[in-house]
C-alpha positions as CSV (number, residue, x, y, z in Angstrom):
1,X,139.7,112.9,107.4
2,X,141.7,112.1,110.7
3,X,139.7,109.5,111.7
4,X,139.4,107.9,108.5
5,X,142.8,107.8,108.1
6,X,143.7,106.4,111.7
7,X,140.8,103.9,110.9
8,X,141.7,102.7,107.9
9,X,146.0,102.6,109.0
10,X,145.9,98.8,110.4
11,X,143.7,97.6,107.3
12,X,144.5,95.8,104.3
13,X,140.7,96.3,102.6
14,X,138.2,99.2,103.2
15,X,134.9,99.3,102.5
16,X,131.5,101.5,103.8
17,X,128.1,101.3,105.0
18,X,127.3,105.1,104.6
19,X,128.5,106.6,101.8
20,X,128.7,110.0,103.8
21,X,132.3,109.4,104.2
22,X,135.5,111.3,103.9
23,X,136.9,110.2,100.3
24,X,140.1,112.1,100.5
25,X,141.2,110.3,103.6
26,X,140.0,107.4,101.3
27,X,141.9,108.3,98.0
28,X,144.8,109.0,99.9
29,X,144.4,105.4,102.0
30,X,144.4,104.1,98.3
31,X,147.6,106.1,97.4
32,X,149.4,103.9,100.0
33,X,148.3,100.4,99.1
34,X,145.1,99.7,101.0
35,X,142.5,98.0,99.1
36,X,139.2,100.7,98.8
37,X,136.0,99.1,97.4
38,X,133.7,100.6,96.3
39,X,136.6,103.0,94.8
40,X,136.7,106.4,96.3
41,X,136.0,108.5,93.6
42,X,132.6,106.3,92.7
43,X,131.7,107.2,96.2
44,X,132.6,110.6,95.6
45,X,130.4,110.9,92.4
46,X,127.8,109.3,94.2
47,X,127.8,111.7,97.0
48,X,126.9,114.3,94.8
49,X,123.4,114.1,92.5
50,X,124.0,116.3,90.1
51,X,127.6,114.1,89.4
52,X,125.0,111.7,89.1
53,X,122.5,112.3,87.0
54,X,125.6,113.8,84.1
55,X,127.3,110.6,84.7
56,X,124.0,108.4,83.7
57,X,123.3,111.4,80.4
58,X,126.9,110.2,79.3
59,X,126.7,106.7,79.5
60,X,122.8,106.6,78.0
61,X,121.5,105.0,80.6
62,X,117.8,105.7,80.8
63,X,116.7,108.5,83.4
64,X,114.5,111.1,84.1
65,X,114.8,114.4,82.2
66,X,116.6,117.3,84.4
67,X,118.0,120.2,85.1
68,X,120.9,122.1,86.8
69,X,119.6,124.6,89.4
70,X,122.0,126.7,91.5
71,X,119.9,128.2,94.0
72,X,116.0,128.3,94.8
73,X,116.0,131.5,92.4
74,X,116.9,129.6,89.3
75,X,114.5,126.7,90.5
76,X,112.0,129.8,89.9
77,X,112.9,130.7,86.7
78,X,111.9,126.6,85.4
79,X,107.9,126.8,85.9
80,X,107.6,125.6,82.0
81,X,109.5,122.2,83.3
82,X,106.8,121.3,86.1
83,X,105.5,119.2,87.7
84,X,109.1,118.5,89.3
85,X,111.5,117.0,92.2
86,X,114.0,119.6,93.6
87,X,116.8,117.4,94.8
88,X,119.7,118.7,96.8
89,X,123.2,117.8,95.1
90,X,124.9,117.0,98.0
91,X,124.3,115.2,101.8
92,X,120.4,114.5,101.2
93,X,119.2,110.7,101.8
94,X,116.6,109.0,103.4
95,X,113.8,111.2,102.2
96,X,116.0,114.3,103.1
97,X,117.0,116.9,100.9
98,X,113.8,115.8,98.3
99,X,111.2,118.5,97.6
100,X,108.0,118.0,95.2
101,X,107.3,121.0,92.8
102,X,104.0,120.3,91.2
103,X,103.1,123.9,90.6
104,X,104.6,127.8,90.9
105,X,102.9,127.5,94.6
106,X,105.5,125.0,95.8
107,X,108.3,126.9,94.6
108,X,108.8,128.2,98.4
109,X,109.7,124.3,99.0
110,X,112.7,124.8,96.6
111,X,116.0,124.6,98.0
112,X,118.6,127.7,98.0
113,X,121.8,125.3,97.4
114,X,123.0,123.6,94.1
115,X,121.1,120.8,93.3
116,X,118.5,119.8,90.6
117,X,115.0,119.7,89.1
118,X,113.6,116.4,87.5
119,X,110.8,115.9,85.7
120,X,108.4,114.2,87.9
121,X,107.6,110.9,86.5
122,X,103.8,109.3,86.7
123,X,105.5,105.7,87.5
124,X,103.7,102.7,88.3
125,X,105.6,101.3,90.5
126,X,109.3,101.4,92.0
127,X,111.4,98.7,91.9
128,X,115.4,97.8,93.3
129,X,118.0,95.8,91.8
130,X,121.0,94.9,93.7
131,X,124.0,93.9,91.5
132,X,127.5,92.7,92.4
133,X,130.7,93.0,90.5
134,X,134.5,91.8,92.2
135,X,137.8,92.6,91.0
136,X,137.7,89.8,87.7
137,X,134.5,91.9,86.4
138,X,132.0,89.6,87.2
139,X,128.8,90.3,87.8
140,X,125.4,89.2,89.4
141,X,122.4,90.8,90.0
142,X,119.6,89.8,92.6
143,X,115.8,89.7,91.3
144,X,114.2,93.0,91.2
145,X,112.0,93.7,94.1
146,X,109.2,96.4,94.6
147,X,109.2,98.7,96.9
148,X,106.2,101.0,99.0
149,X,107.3,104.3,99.8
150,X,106.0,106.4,102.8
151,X,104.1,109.1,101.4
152,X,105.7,111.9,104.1
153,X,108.7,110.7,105.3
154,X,109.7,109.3,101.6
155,X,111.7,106.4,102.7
156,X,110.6,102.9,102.3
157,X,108.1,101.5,104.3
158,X,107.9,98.3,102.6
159,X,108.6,95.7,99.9
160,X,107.9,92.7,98.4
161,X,110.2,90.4,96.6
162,X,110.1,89.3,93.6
163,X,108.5,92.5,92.0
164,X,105.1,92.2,90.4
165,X,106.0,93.2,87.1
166,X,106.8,91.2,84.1
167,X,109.6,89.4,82.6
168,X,110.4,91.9,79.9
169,X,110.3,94.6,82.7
170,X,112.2,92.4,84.6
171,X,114.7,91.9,82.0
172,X,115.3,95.5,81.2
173,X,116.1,96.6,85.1
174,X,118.2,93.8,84.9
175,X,120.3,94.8,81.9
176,X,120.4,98.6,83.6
177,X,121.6,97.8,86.8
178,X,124.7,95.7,85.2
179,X,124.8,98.1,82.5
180,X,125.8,100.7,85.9
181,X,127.9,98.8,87.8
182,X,129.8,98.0,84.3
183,X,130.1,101.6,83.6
184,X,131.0,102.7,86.9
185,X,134.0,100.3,86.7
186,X,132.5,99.4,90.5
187,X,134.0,96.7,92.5
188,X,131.3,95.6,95.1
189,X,128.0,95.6,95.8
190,X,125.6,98.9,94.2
191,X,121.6,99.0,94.7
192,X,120.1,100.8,91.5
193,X,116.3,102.1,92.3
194,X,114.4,102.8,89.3
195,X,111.2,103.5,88.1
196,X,108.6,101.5,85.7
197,X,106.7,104.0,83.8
198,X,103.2,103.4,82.7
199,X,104.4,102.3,79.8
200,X,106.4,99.7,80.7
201,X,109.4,101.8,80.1
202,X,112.5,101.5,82.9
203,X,114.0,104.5,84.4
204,X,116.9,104.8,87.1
205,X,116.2,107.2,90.0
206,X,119.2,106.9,92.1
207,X,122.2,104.3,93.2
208,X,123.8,103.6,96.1
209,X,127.3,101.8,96.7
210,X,126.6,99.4,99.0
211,X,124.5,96.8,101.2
212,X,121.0,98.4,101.3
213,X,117.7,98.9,102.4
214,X,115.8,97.2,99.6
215,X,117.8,93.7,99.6
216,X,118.1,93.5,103.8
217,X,115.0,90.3,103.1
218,X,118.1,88.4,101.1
219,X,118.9,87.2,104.7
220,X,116.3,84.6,105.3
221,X,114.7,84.6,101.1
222,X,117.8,84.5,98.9
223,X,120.5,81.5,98.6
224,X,123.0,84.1,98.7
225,X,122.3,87.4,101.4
226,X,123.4,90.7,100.2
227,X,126.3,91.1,102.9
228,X,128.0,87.6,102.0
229,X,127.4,88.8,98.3
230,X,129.3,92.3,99.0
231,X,132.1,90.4,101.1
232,X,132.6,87.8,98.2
233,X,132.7,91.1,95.3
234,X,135.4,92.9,97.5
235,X,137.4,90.0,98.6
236,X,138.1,88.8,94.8
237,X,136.1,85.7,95.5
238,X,133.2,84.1,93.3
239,X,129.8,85.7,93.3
240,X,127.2,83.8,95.0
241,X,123.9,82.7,93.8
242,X,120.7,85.6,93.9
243,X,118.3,82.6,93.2
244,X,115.4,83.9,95.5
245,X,114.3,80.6,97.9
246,X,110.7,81.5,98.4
247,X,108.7,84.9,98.0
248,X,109.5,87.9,100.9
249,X,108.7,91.0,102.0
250,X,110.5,93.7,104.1
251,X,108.7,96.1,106.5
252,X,111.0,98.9,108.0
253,X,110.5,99.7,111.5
254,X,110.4,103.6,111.5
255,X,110.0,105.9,115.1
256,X,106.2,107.0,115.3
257,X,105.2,110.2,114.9
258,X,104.7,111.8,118.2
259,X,107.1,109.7,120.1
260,X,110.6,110.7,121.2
261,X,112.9,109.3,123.7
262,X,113.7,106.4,125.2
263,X,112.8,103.2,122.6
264,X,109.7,100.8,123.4
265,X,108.6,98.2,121.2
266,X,104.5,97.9,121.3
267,X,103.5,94.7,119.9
268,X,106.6,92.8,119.5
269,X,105.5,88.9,121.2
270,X,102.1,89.3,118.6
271,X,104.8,89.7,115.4
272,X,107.2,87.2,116.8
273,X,104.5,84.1,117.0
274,X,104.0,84.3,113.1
275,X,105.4,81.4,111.2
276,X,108.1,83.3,109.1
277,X,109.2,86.4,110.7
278,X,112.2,87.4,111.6
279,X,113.0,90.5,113.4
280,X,116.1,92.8,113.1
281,X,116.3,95.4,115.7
282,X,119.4,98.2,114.8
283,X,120.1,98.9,119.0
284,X,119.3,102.7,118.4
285,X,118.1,103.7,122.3
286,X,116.1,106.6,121.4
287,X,113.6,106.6,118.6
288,X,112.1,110.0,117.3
289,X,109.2,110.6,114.2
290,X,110.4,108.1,110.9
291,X,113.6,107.4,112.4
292,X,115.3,103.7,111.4
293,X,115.3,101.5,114.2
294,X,115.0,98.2,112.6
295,X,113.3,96.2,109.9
296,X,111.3,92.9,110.1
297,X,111.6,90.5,106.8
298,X,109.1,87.6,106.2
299,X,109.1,84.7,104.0
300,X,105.9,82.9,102.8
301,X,105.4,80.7,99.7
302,X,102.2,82.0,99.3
303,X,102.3,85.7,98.4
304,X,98.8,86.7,99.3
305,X,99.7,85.6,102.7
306,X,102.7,87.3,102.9
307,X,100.9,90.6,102.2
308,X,98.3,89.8,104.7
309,X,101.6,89.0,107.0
310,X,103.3,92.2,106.2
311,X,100.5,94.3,106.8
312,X,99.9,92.8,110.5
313,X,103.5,93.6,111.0
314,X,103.3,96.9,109.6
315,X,99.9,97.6,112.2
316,X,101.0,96.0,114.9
317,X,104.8,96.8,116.1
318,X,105.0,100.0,116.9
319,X,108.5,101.9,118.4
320,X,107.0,104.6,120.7
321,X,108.7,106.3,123.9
């Protein structure tokens, strides 16, 4: 609370990057004239899942089924509701605080802390949106884009943009993400992750409130990046054009698993000769298993050979110790 509040003293307009952050030192920042975007208590029912998933029941926006749980005992009492994902309420991201219940077997997986249990869905494929909104209640969305998941670690590995899915698909996510960001009442910028169902259906998974992980290739692909679109929302200016300029892909540079320590990057000259690369490296010193410690976006007009490119990145830089 302290530090927020001597932080955010000599500002005229705050806004986040995490949104593990104090929102009472925020609200009360607020109280006192300071410009908050995204508005504290979004960030605050963000924060929480459970806050969440009631806040996308009441405004009907399309999600997977779910329950309440309390503690790992009432997670044990649901074994007509599984398969399922046990999802801590509170200070889980990045794969963290996510457990997979597919049978009564798993249920020692459960966590003993409030949180809940979704049905698990048999999706097809998982796709982003990122949409904008500033103080005048525009809004702007950024083309959906698909994103590959690391089966252990569950954080995204990679993704391509646009998303290979079609244009009534494309239209739906569309008209959900706004539909959030309008509901929300959200000034800034909101990634809304979501799942296609086999049958083409749309469902949201989770938000987050600010520049993220699936629209870091809007950099180098998009007329308009992310970060210059979350600056324009917050700053009352007009929202910039999404319009994608070619096809793009994002592979996230993740510690490997064995290595902790001191950060080394294996392979980086090989990845830097390749026509269309561009490397982003976060300055982290030490790397351990699947920790963040860059990402590496790539732009081709061809989109076979931006897989082919992606996948030589993804097999050939390496951060080890």
């Amino acid at each position: 609370y302290d530090t927020v509040m001597e932080f955010g003293k000599a500002c005229d307009l705050i806004t986040i990057e995490i949104e593990n952050v104090n929102t009472r030192a925020l609200a009360d920042l607020e109280k006192v004239g300071k410009k908050v975007f995204p508005q504290p208590h979004i960030i605050e029912l963000i924060q929480d899942k459970r806050k969440q998933k009631q806040f996308y029941k009441e405004y009907n926006i399309p999600t997977a089924e779910f329950l309440l749980v309390e503690n790992k005992a009432e997670v044990m009492k649901h074994k007509d509701f599984l398969p399922a994902v046990n999802k801590l309420g509170r200070e889980g991201y990045d794969g963290r605080g996510v457990q997979v219940i597919r049978n009564t077997t798993d249920f020692n997986k459960a966590f003993d802390a409030p949180g809940l249990l979704e049905k698990l869905i048999d999706f097809e494929t998982e796709i982003s949106v990122i949409v904008a909104r500033n103080e005048r209640g525009e809004v702007s969305t950024f083309p959906a884009v698909e994103m590959v998941f690391h089966p252990e670690a569950n954080l995204v590995e990679y993704l391509f943009a646009p998303a290979q899915i079609s244009n009534t698909v494309a239209q739906k996510a569309t008209e959900i993400a706004e539909r959030v960001i309008q509901s929300l009442g959200l000034v800034g910028l909101l990634a809304v992750e979501m799942f296609v169902t086999k049958e083409q259906e749309v469902l949201v998974n989770e938000i987050a409130p600010r520049p993220h992980n699936s629209g870091h290739q809007t950099i180098e692909a998009n007329i308009t990046s992310q970060y210059e679109q979350h600056l324009r929302a917050i700053l009352g200016m007009p929202l910039g054009d999404t319009a994608a300029i070619m096809p793009s892909a994002m592979v996230n540079l993740l510690g490997e698993e064995g290595y902790s320590g001191i950060a080394q990057y294996e392979g980086l000259e090989d990845v830097l000769k390749i026509s269309g690369v561009h490397v982003h490296l976060y300055g982290k010193k030490q790397t351990k298993p699947f920790r963040k410690m860059g990402h590496v976006t790539l732009v081709d007009s061809d989109l076979e050979s931006l897989k082919k490119k992606a996948n030589f990145v993804k097999q050939t830089l390496k951060v080890k110790a």
